[in-house]
N, C-alpha and C positions, 0 to 999 in steps of 0.2 A: 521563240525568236521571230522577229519581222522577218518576211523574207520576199524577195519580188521572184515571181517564175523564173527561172531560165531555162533557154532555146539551147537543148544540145544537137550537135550533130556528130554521128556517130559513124567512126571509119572502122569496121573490120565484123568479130561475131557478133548479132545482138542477142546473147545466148538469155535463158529464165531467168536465172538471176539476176543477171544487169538490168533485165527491163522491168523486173520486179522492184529492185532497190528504186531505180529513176522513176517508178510509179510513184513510189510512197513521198520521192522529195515534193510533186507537183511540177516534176521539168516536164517538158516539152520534146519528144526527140523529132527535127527535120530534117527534113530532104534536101533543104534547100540551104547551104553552109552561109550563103550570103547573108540569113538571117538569122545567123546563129549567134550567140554570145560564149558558147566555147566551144573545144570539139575534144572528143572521149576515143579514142583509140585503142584499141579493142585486138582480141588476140584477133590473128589472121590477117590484119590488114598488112601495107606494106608502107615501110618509110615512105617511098615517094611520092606515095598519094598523099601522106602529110605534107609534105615540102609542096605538093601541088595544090593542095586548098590554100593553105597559106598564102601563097605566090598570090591566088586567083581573091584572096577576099581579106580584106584590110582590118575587116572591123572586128575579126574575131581577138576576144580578149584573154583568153586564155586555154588552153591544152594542158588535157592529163595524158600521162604515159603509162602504161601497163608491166613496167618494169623499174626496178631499182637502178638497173646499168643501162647508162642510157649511151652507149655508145654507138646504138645503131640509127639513132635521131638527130647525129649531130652536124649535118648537113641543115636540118631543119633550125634549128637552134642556131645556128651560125647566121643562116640566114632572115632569122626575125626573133634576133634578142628582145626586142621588145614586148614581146607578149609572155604574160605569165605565168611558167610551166611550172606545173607539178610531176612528181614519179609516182610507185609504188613503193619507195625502198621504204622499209618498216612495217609495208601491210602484210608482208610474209614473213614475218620474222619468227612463230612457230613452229612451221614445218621444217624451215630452215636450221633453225638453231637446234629443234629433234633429229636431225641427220647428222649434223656436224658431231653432237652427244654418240650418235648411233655408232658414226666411223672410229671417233675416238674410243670408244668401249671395244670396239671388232679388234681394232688394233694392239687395244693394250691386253688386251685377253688372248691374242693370239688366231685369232679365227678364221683368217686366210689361210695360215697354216692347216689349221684344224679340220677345212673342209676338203681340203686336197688328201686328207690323211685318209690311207686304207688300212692303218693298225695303230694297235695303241702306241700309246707314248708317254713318255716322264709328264706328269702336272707341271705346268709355265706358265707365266703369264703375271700381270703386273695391274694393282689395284689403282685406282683414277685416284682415290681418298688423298686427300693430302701432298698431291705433288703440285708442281710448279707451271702453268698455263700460261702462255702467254697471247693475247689474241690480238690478232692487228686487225684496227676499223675500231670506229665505234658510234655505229647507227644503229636502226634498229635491229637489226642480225644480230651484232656484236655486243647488246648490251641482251640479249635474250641468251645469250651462248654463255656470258660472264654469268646470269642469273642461273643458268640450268650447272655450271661448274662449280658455282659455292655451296650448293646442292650438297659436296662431294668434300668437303671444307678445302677445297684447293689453295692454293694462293696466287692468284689473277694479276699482271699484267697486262696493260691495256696501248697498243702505240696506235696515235692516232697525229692527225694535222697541223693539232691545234694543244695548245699546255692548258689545257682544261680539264678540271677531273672528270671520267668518265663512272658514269653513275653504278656502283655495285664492285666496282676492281679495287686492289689492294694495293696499288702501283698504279700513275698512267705517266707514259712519256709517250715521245714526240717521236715521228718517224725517224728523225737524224740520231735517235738513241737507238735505234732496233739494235742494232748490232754486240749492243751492248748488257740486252738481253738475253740473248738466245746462247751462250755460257753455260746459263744456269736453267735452260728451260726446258721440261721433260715434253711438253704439247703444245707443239705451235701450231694455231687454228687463223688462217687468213678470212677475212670478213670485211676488205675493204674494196671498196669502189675499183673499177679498172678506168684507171689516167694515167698518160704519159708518167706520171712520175709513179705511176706504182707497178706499171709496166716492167717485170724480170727484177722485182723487190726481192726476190728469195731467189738469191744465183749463187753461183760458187763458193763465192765469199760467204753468203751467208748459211748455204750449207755446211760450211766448213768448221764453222765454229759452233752449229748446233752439239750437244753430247751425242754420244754412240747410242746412246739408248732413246735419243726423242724421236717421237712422232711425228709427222707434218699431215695436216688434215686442212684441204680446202673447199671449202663450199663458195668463194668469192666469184673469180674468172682465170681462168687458165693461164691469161697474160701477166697475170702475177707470178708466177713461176715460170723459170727459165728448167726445161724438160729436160734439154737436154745434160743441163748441170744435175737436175736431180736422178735420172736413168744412170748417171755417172757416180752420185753418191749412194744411191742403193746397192748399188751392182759390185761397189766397193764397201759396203758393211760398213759406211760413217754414219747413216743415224738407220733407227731400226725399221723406220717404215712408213710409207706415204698413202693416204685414203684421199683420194681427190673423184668430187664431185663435178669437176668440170676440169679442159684440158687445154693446152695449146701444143698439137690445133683441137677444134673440135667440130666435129665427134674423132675420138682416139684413133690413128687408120686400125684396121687391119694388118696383123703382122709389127704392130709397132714394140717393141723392149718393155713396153712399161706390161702391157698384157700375159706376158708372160715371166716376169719379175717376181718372187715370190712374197718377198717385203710390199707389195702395192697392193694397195686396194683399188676397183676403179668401178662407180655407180655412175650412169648415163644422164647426169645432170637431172637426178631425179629427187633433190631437195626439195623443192614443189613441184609438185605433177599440176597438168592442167587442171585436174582435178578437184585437186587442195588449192589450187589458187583463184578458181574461179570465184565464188562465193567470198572469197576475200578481197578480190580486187571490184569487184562488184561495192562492198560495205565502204570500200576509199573512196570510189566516185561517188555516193550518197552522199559521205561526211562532206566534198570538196564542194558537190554541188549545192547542197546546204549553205555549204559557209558563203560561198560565192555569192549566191543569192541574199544574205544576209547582211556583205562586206566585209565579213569576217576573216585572218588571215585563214590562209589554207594547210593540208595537210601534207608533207614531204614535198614541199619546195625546194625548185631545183638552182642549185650555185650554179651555172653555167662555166663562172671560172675556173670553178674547182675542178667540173666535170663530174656532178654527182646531184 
């Protein structure tokens, strides 16, 4: 492909990786943002020095973010709709989508129980094969969740925004049908964006009508679940048990209901560790700067409207 250099400027780590992938495209990284053609945001940095280069330089055309939830950018994004942001969501969607697998396997096998146990006990526990999934989102997380549950011949559910089929489900509807799923659904896995409107998506009402025996497993954002509805349906044996990878608030306080809950699971938002997501978010900014450099569209462009 033709590609003309581009000038990045980079806010936050320039950790091996990232400087290795930006070697290989032929970018440029400077110092100097006024001559930069985009700027790469990088773990460490903080929003407002985004919002402050922006403010300070006109000409940049576009910013990648280092995350799929971009709700902590959206000061910056308010204030210069015009330039063309990218995220991350979709360049984690392995480690991600193997956590979410991970919880739901813990849960339906019993293993919160099982580690607290100091003697034997009756065999319980319940096979993932062939039950009923329903997964709300469908980006990249959610269509790697749907892939790793047909694994298991389940039968997939998909609620998403938009009445389009989501690629690998056996069902999709629209968020104004959720409710209408969750009747019949042994595994409700959350995998969508956090926006006003998905904000306490899973509250009383919709715990309510979950069966006694489902699951709720979230790897999304915390603000998708209203807590204190669900601290109130556990604690009262209406569904059998919740694995949440992130919380509202977060981090979980100390002393909080859900940590000592015996139906809960609860991992410290560690569905991608810095770790695991280094070298991935590193291979997005390659592919973006690439295309960039090319005019090529780019990779996990951001709806602004949507909030994702």
């Amino acid at each position: 492909m033709n590609s003309t250099p581009v000038r990045v400027h980079l806010i936050g780590d320039a950790y091996p990786e990232l400087l290795a992938e930006l070697a290989e495209t032929g970018a440029s990284i400077v110092a100097d943002p006024a001559v930069a053609d985009g700027v790469v945001f990088s773990y460490g940095g903080q929003p407002q020095q985004l919002l402050e280069t922006l403010d300070a330089h006109a000409g940049i055309g576009w910013v990648q973010l280092p995350s799929a939830g971009i709700e902590m950018f959206s000061a910056a994004l308010a204030a210069h709709p015009d330039k063309l942001w990218t995220s991350a969501k979709g360049a984690y969607a392995l480690p991600v989508a193997e956590h979410a697998l991970a919880l739901t396997l813990a849960l339906l096998r019993e293993l919160p129980e099982r580690v607290r146990a100091t003697s034997w006990a009756p065999a319980t526990g319940t096979s993932l094969h062939g039950l009923r999934v329903v997964v709300v989102g469908a980006g990249g997380v959610a269509q790697e969740i749907v892939r790793l549950m047909k694994c298991f011949r389940t039968d997939v559910t998909v609620v998403r925004r938009r009445a389009l089929p989501a690629s690998g489900a056996d069902e999709t509807i629209t968020d104004a049908e959720l409710l209408s799923a969750l009747p019949t659904a042994d595994v409700l896995v959350l995998a969508a964006a956090a926006t006003p409107d998905t904000r306490g998506l899973i509250d009383a009402a919709a715990l309510a009508v979950l069966p006694s025996h489902a699951i709720l497993v979230n790897i999304a954002r915390g603000s998708l679940v209203d807590t204190d509805a669900l601290v109130a349906a556990l604690s009262a044996g209406r569904i059998a048990g919740a694995a949440l990878d992130v919380t509202d608030p977060e981090p979980l306080p100390d002393g909080h209901p859900l940590w000592t809950e015996p139906r809960a699971l609860i991992t410290p938002h560690a569905a991608d560790t810095i770790e695991m997501i280094r070298p991935l978010y590193a291979a997005r900014v390659a592919t973006n700067v690439a295309r960039f450099g090319a005019g090529e569209e780019l990779d996990g462009i951001v709806e602004s409207a949507a909030g994702y």
